[in-house]
N, C-alpha and C positions, 0 to 999 in steps of 0.2 A: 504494500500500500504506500501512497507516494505522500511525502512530511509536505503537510500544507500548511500556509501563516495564514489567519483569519487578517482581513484590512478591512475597512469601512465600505467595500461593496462587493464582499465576498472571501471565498480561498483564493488562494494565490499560489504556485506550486513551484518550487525554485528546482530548476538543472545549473547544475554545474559541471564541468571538467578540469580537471588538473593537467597542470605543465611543474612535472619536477627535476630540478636541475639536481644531481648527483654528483660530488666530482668525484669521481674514479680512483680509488687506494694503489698507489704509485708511487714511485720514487722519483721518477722525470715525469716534466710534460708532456703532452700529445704528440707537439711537433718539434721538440727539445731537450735537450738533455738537463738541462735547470732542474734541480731543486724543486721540491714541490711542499717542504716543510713548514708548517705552521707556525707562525707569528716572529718569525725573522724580523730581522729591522730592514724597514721600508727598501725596495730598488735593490736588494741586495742579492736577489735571486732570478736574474733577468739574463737571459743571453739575447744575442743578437738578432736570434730569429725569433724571442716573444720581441723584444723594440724593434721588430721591423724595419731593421736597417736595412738601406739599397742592398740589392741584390740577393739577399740571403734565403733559403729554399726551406720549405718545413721536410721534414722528414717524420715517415709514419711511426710511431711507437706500436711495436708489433703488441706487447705485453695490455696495454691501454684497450685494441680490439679485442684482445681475448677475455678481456674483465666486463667487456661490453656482451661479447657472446655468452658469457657464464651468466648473464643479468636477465638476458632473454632466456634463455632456458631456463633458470629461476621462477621468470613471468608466465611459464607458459605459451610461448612468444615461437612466431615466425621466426626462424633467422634469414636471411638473405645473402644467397650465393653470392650477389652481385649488389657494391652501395658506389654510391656518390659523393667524393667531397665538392660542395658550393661555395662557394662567397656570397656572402648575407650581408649586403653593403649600407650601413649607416655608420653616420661619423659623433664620434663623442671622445671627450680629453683623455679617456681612460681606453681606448681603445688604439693602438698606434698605425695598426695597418689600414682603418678607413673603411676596415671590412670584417668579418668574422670566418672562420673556417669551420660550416658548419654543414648538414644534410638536410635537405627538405625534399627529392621527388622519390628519393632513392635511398634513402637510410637503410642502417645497417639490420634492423631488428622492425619484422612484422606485426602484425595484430596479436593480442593477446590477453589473458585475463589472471584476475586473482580476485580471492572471496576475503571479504571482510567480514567479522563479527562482532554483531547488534547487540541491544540487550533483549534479555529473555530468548537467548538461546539462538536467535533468526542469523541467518547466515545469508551473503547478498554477493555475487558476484559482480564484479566490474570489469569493464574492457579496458584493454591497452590498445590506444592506435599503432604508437610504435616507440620505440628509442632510435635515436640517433646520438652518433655523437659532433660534438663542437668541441672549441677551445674557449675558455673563459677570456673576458677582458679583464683589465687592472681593477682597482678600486678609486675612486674618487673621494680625498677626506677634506668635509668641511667644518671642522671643528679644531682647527689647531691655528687659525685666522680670521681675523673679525671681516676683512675685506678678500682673503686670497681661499683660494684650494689648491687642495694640493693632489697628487696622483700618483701612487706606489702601484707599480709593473708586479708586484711578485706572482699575482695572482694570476697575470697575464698569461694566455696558453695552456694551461692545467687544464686536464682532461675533464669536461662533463657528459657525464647523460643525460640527455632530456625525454625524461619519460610522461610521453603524451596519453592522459584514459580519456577513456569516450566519455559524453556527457549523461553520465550512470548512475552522478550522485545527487542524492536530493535532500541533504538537510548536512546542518554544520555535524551533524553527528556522526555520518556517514561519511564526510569527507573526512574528520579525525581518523574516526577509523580507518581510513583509507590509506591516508598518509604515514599513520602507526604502522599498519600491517607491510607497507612497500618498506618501511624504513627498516622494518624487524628481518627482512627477505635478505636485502641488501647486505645487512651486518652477518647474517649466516651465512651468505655468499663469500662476506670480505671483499667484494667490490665497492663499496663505499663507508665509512666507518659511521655515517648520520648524524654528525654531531651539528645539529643546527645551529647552534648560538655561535658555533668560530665559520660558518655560512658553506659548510660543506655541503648542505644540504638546504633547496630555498625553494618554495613552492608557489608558482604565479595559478591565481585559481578565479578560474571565469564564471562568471554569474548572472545569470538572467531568471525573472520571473515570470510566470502565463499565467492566463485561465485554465484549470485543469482541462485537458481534451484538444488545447490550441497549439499552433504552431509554436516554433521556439522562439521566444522573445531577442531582442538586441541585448548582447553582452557587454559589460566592464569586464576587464582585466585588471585584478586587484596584482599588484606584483610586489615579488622578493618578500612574502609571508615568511618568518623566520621562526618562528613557534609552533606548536601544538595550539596552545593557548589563542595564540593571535589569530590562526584559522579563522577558529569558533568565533570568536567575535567580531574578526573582519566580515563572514559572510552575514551573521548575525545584522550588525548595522548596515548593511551593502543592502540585503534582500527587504528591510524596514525602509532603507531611504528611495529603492526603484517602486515601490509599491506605493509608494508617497508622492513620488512623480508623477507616475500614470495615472492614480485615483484622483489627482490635481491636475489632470489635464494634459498635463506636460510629455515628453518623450523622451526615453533611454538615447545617449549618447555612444555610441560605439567607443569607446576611451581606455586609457592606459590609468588607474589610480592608484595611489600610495596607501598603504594604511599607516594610521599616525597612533600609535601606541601611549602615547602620554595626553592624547583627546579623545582616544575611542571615537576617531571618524577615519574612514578613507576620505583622501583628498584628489584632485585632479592634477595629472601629470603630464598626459598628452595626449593626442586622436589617437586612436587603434590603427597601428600601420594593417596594412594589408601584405600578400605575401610579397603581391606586384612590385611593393615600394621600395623593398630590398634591391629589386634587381638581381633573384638569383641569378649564378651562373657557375658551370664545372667551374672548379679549381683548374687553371691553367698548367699548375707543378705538381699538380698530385694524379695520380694516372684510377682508372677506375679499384676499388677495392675487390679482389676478386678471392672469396672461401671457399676451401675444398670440403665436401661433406664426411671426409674421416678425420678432418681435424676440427669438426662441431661435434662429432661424433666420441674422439678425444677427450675432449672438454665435459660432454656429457657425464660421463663415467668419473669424473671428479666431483661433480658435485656434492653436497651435503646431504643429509635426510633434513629437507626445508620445514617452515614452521606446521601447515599443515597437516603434513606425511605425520609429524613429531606429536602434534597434536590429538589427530586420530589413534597412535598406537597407544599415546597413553591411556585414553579411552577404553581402549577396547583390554589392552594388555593391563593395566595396571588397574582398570574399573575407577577411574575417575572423573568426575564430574568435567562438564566443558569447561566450565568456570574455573576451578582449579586446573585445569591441561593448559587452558587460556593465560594464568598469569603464570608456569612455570616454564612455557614456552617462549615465554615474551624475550629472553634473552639466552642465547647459545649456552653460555658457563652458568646460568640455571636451570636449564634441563639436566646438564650434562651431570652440575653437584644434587640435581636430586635425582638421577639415576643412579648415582655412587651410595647417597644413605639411602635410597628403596631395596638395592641389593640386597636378595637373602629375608629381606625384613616385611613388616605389614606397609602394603606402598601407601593405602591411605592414610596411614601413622604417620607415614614419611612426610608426605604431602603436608599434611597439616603443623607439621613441627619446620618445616622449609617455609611453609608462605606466611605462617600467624605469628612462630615464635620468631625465628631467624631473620626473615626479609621485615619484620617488625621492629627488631632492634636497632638492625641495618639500616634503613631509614629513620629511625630516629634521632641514630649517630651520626647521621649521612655520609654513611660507607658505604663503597662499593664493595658487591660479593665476591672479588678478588682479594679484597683485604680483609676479609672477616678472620676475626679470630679463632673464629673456631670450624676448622674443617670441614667434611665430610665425614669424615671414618671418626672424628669424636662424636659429631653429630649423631654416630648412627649407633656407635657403643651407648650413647644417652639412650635412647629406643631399646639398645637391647637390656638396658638394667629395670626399664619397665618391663618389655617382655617379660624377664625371666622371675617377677616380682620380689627383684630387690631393694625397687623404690618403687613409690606411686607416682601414678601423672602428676598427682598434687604437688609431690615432694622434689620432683624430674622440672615443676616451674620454678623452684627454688633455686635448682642447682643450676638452671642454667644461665641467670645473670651473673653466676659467681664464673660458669666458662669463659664468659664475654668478658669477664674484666680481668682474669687471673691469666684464661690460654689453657687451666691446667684441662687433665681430662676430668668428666663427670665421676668415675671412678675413684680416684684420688680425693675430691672432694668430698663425696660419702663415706669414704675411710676417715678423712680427716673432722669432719663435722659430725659422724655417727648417725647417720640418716638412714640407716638400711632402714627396710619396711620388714616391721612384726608381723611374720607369718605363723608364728607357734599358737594356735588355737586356743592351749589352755590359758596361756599366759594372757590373750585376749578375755577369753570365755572369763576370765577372774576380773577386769578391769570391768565388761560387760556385767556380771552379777555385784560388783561393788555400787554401780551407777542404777541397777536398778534398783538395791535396796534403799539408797538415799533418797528415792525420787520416786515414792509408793504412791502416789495423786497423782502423778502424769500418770502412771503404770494403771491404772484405775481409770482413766479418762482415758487410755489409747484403749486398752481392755472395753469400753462402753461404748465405740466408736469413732474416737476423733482419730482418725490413720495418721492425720498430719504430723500425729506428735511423735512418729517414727522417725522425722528427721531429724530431733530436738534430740533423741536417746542417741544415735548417729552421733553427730557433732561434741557430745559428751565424752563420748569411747575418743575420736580423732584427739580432742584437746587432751585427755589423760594420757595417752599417748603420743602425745605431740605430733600428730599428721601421720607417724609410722604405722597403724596397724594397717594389714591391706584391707580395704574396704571390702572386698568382695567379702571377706571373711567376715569382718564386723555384722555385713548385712544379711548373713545370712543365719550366723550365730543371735543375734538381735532379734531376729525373723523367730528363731524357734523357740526362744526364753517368753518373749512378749508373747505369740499366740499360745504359750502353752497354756 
């Protein structure tokens, strides 16, 4: 069913499509041997052929198309025996050649699709038109002069992907999702690391509203979205202010706008070029791209087990909910540390001690699960001192903020704090009959019907025991004293 906005003379149904610029995980450029490391000091990572000096020829980065073809096959994606490089000619200070070295009739990477997931379980495919790749231009900074700007080349030339979806998505919720799930692909591929905030990853997201049933409205191009966050609320105010136009009379602009993060508006940036304004045309130095189908074929057979392959086995093999398969998939080195504690052990155990107790801390430390303190294989000897009821779950939450902050193992800390869990029956059976002689009027009131006060006698047994006895025991010994 398609996300409609109610406006003052009716639904209004928004389509969108995405353009995401990727830059490609590499050590050189596309067309250069530069450097391609982050946050160098300005111009320092420029050769001659990102500055477009006379004469100087790009050269293809064979490594660059192989991280493009592992991206499409990723996507589900065409690859294309045969691609194009163009010149994509507009001029701007950050740009040196006058033109861009990029694909538009004939790109490297066909149609294709990937499924994002909704809430309450729905699950939506979307199209990919295609990936191509280009070369980035510089950066333009106006912030380190009241009257000047300034323009650092490093960025100049670095390999992107631009991956184009069909217009599939219909609510800001969907396009998050959209943009999570591509970014989550990408990083199990290691073709792009997705870290948006240093702009390796930037999402230009087109937007038009209709009448449900109508043709497709005029689009804005909201450009270089850098967030999650700013998505949702770019499209958010975009789709509130075209709706606002139209029910006023007025008419959508074909346009290029900004979103402005410190006002919560998009703003206007420029008319919507068309392809014509470019003036593509072949690259003059670059000869057609031509792939042999055993070396996509190659490539194939490297692949990963991608997120939703990862997703459904946990399902099925390990019986776990979407929702939980959903957030221990969300990153490679968390599937992979909760397949190491599910080994051998209860994986719904697993599960729940990975994403409630651990990724809980973790974020609240704001750690990454590379740096946690506490492993896998500690993690999973904690589950196994439950299992074997040497602690309870109760007494396994205790132990484990002492993991997080000491390193040591849960073992060692149960030695040293005396936390084992009372399993000797009699020695229970004796705390249980001391508590019920003290407490002959609740025994008489649960005896007359109030059940509730089973858990009053419960919590009596834990406290005289300091949390050690195992419960199962308490409640079952408790179970046969009280009804007898």
């Amino acid at each position: 069913m398609a996300y409609l906005t109610q406006g003052e003379t009716g639904e209004w149904e928004t389509v969108i499509g995405m353009e995401i610029h990727a830059q490609i995980t590499a050590n050189s450029k596309l067309f250069s041997g530069a450097s391609t490391l982050f946050g160098a000091e300005p111009n320092t990572q420029v050769s001659i052929v990102d500055a477009a000096m006379p004469g100087m020829l790009p050269v293809l980065n064979a490594y660059c198309v192989e991280q493009a073809v592992r991206t499409g096959l990723g996507l589900n994606a065409k690859i294309n025996h045969t691609s194009v490089f163009e010149r994509k000619n507009y001029f701007y200070p950050d740009l040196p050649q006058g033109y861009q070295i990029s694909q538009f009739l004939h790109p490297i990477v066909g149609e294709g699709r990937i499924e994002i997931d909704l809430e309450g379980g729905k699950v939506k495919e979307i199209g990919i038109t295609r990936l191509h790749l280009e070369q980035d231009a510089g950066k333009s900074v106006h912030d380190l002069h009241p009257s000047k700007s300034f323009v650092d080349l490093n960025r100049s030339g670095c390999a992107l992907m631009e991956i184009v979806s069909e217009p599939d998505i219909n609510s800001p919720e969907e396009a998050v999702a959209y943009l999570s799930k591509l970014r989550m692909i990408l990083r199990y591929l290691g073709t792009c690391d997705g870290n948006m905030e240093e702009g390796s990853m930037r999402a230009d997201v087109n937007i038009s509203v209709r009448k449900p049933g109508d043709g497709l409205g005029t689009r804005a191009e909201i450009k270089n979205v850098n967030s999650l966050k700013a998505v949702q609320q770019a499209i958010d105010y975009e789709v509130a202010r075209q709706i606002e136009i139209i029910e006023g009379g007025g008419k959508i602009v074909q346009e290029t706008r900004l979103w402005d993060p410190n006002k919560g508006v998009t703003r206007s940036m420029r008319s919507k070029e068309e392809a014509h304004d470019y003036r593509y045309f072949p690259d003059p130095d670059l000869l057609p791209l031509h792939i042999q189908a055993d070396w996509i074929a190659g490539i194939k057979e490297t692949l990963p087990e991608l997120p939703d392959q990862k997703k459904h086995r946990f399902i099925g093999e390990y019986g776990l909910s979407p929702y939980d398969a959903g957030v221990l998939i969300a990153e490679r080195n968390r599937a992979a540390f909760f397949e190491a504690v599910a080994k051998g052990r209860d994986p719904k155990l697993a599960a729940n001690w990975v994403i409630n107790e651990l990724l809980g801390i973790l974020n609240k430390n704001a750690t990454a699960l590379d740096d946690s303190p506490i492993s896998a294989a500690q993690l999973g000897a904690l589950i196994d001192l439950i299992a074997d009821n040497t602690i309870s779950g109760k007494i396994a939450k205790d132990v484990f903020p002492l993991m997080y902050e000491t390193g040591k193992d849960a073992g060692q800390i149960v030695e040293e704090k005396g936390l084992k869990q009372v399993t000797d029956t009699g020695a229970i059976e004796a705390v249980i009959d001391s508590i019920i002689a003290a407490n002959p009027d609740n025994v008489a009131a649960y005896r007359g019907g109030k059940d509730k006060l089973f858990g009053f006698f419960v919590g009596q047994v834990m406290k005289e025991t300091q949390g050690k006895a195992n419960p199962a025991a308490v409640n079952d010994l408790l179970k046969k004293k009280l009804d007898a």
